[in-house]
N, C-alpha and C positions, 0 to 999 in steps of 0.2 A: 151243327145246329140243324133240327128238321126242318121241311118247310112251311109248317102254319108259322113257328118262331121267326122265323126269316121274312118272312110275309108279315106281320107283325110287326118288327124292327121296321121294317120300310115301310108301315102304316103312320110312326109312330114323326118318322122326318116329313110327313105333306102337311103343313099348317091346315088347322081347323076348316078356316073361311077359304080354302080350293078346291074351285068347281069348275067342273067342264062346261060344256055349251050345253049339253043334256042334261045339267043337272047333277052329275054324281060328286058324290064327296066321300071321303076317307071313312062315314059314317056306313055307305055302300059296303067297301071293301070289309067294313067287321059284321056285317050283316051275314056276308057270303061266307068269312071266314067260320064264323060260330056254325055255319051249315057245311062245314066241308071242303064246299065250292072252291078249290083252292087253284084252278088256273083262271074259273071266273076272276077272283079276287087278282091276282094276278094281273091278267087283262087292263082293270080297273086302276090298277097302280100305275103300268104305263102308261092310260091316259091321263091318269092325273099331272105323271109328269111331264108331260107336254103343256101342260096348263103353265108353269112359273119352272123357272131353273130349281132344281132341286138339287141338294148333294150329290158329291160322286158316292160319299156311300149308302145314301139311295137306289143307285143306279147297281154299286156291285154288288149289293145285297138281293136285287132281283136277278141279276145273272146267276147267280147261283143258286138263287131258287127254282128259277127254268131250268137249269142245268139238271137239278136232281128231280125234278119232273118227268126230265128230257124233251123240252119242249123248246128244239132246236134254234126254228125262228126265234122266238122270244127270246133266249138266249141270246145268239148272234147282235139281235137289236140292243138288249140291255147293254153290253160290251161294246157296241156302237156309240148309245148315250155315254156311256162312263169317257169313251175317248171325246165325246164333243164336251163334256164338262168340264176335260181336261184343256182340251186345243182351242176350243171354240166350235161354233159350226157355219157352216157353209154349205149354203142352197142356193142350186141353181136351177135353168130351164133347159135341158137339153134335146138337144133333136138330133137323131143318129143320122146318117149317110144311107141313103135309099141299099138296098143289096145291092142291084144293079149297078151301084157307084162306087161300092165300097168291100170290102176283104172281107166282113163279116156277111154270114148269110145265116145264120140262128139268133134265135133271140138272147139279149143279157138277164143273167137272171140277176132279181131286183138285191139279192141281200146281201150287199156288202162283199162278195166273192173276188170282184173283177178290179183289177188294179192296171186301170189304165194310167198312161201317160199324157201330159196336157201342159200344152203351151199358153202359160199365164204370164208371159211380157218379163222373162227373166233372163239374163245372157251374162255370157263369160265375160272376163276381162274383155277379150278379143271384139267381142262385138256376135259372136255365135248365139242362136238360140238354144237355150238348155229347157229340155225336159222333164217336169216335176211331177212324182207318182203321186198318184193320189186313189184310195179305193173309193166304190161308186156303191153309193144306197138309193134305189127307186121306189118312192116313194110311191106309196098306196097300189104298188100291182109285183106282181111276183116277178113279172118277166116285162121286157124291154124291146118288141120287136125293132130289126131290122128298117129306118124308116122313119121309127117312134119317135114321140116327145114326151117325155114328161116331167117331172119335176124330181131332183136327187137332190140328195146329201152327198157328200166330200170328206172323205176324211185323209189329209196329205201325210206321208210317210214323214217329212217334215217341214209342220204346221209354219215355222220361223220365216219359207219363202213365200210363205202364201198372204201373210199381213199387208201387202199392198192393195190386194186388190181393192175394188172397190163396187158397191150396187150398181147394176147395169153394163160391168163390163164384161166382152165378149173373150172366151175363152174355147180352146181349142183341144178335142179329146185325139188322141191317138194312139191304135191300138200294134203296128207298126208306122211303117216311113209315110202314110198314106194317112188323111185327115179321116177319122171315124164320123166325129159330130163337133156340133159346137154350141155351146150351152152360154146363158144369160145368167150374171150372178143376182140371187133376186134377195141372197138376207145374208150377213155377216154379222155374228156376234161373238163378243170376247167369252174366251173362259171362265165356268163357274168359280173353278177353283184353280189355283196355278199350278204348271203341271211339276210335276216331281221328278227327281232324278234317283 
């Protein structure tokens, strides 16, 4: 499928009456479409869906439409939503370990890349604490210095040990044996859709 059709198809799953905080609606996105605009349009889809959970195949029909754009970010992001439609999602407040205290001395870059480990209150039979991967999305900035705090997304290699948690509990990133940072869970919400096997 090209991508005005793909764009299209995923115009056609955002109900009527959803609007962002600015005002845009679905109506937006065929405005731009009929002009070409087709990463505008684009654009406009992802904020829509942030407005109300939308389909997972919402979500995979614009990864593949950034894809044949090549419009990497957007890609990696839309394949992000698809896994939190699937898993749920999970936002926290993180603040990393000054460099001076900590292993890392470069920034993390914000998209989903870094798959750190994190001590979220889980242990073996034994009484051990176990380590649960989870990748890191930073939100609203590319990069993450050394230091930083901002606000991510989570998405756990798997999702099944992370249903404990709970709003406002402290959770623990690391990227070896040494504490990275430690983040505030600030939003927990179930799956749009159940995930599949």
């Amino acid at each position: 499928m090209d991508v005005p059709k793909l764009l299209e198809a995923a115009s056609l799953l955002v109900p009527e009456e959803t609007a962002t905080e600015n005002d845009i609606t679905v109506n937006d996105v065929w405005d731009h479409l009929a002009h070409d605009e087709w990463e505008v349009a684009l654009g406009l889809l992802e904020e829509l869906g942030g407005v109300e959970p939308l389909p997972l195949g919402f979500w995979e029909t614009l990864a593949t439409a950034a894809e044949q754009m090549r419009l990497e970010t957007s890609a990696a992001w839309c394949h992000w939503r698809s896994y939190e439609t699937r898993n749920g999602i999970i936002r926290a407040d993180l603040t990393l370990r000054p460099a001076a205290e900590a292993r890392r001395q470069t920034p993390i870059a914000g998209a989903g890349v870094l798959r750190p480990m994190w001590n979220i209150g889980n242990r073996t039979p034994t009484g051990e604490t176990v380590l649960d991967i989870a990748r890191l999305w930073v939100e609203l900035t590319p990069f993450l210095e050394p230091g930083g705090r901002a606000s991510v997304r989570l998405a756990p290699l798997d999702a099944s040990q992370w249903r404990h948690l709970q709003v406002g509990q402290v959770i623990t990133m690391y990227e070896d044996r040494s504490v990275a940072g430690t983040a505030v869970i600030l939003d927990l919400q179930h799956p749009v859709s159940p995930p599949t096997r």
